[in-house]
C-alpha positions as CSV (number, residue, x, y, z in Angstrom):
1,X,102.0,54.8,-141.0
2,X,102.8,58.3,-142.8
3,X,106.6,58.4,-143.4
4,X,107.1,61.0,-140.2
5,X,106.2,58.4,-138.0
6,X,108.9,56.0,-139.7
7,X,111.2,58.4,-139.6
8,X,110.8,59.4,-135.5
9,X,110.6,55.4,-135.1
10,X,113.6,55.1,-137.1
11,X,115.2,57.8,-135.0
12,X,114.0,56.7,-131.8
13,X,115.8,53.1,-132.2
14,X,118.9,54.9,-133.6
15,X,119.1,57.1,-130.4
16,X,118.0,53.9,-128.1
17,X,121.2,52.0,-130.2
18,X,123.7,54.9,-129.4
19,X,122.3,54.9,-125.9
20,X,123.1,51.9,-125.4
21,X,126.5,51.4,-127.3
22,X,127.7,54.6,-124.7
23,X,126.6,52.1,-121.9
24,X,128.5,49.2,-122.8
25,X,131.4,51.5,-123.9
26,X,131.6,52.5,-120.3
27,X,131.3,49.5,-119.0
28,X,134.3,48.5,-120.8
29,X,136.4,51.3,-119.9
30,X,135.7,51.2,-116.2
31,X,136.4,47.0,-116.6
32,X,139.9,47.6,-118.2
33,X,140.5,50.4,-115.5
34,X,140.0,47.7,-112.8
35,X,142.2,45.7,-114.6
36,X,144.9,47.6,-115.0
37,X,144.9,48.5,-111.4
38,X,144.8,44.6,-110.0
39,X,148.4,43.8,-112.9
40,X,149.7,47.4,-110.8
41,X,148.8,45.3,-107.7
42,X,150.6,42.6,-109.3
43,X,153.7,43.9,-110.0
44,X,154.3,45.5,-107.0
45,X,154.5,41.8,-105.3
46,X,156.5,40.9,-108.0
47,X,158.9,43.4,-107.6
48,X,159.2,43.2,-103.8
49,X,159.6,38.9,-105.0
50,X,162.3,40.2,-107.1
51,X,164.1,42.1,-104.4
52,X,163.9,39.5,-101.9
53,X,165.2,36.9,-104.2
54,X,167.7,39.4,-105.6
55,X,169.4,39.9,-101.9
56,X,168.9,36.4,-101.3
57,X,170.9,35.3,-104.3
58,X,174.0,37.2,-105.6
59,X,174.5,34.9,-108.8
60,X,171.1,35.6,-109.8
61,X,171.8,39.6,-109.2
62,X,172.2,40.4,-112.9
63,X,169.3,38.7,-114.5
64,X,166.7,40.1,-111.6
65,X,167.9,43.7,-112.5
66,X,167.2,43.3,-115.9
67,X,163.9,41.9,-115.1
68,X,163.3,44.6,-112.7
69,X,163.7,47.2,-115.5
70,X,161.8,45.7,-117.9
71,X,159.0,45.9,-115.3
72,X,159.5,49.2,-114.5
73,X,158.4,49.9,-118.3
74,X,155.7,47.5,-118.3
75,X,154.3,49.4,-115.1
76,X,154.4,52.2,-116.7
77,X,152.4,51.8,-119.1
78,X,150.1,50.2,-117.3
79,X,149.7,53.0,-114.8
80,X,149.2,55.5,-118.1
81,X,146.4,53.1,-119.2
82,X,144.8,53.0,-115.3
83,X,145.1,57.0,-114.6
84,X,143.2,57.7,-118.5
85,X,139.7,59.9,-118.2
86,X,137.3,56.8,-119.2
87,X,136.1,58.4,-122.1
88,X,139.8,58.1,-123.6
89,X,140.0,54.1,-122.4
């Protein structure tokens, strides 16, 4: 084997490498897309929870709003990571 053919070998496995490392890279970012969107599914039941328990309950009124804020910010974020282009997850 001359040292061309090494080298195109060589080049061939690096290309079938990066080929494959996009692949599972996309894989990836489409999985934690899906994810993100079934904890958005998630908190919306929780939040509709929260404001049946929060009419249901006066004396708990306080603590639910503050829980209900704090998810507001955790949903957030979550929508920013479910709405990225997949080559940016």
């Amino acid at each position: 084997m001359t040292a061309a053919h090494a080298i195109q070998i060589m080049a061939l496995i690096n290309f079938a490498g990066l080929g494959l490392a996009y692949l599972i890279t996309q894989r990836a970012a489409r999985h934690r897309r899906q994810l993100a969107l079934a904890e958005l599914d998630m908190i919306r039941e929780l939040r509709l929870t929260m404001h049946d328990l929060k009419f249901s309950s006066p004396e708990i009124e306080e603590s639910l709003d503050v829980g209900l804020i704090e998810l507001r910010e955790t949903e957030s974020q979550i929508r920013r990571i479910a709405e990225r282009p997949l080559w940016r997850l």
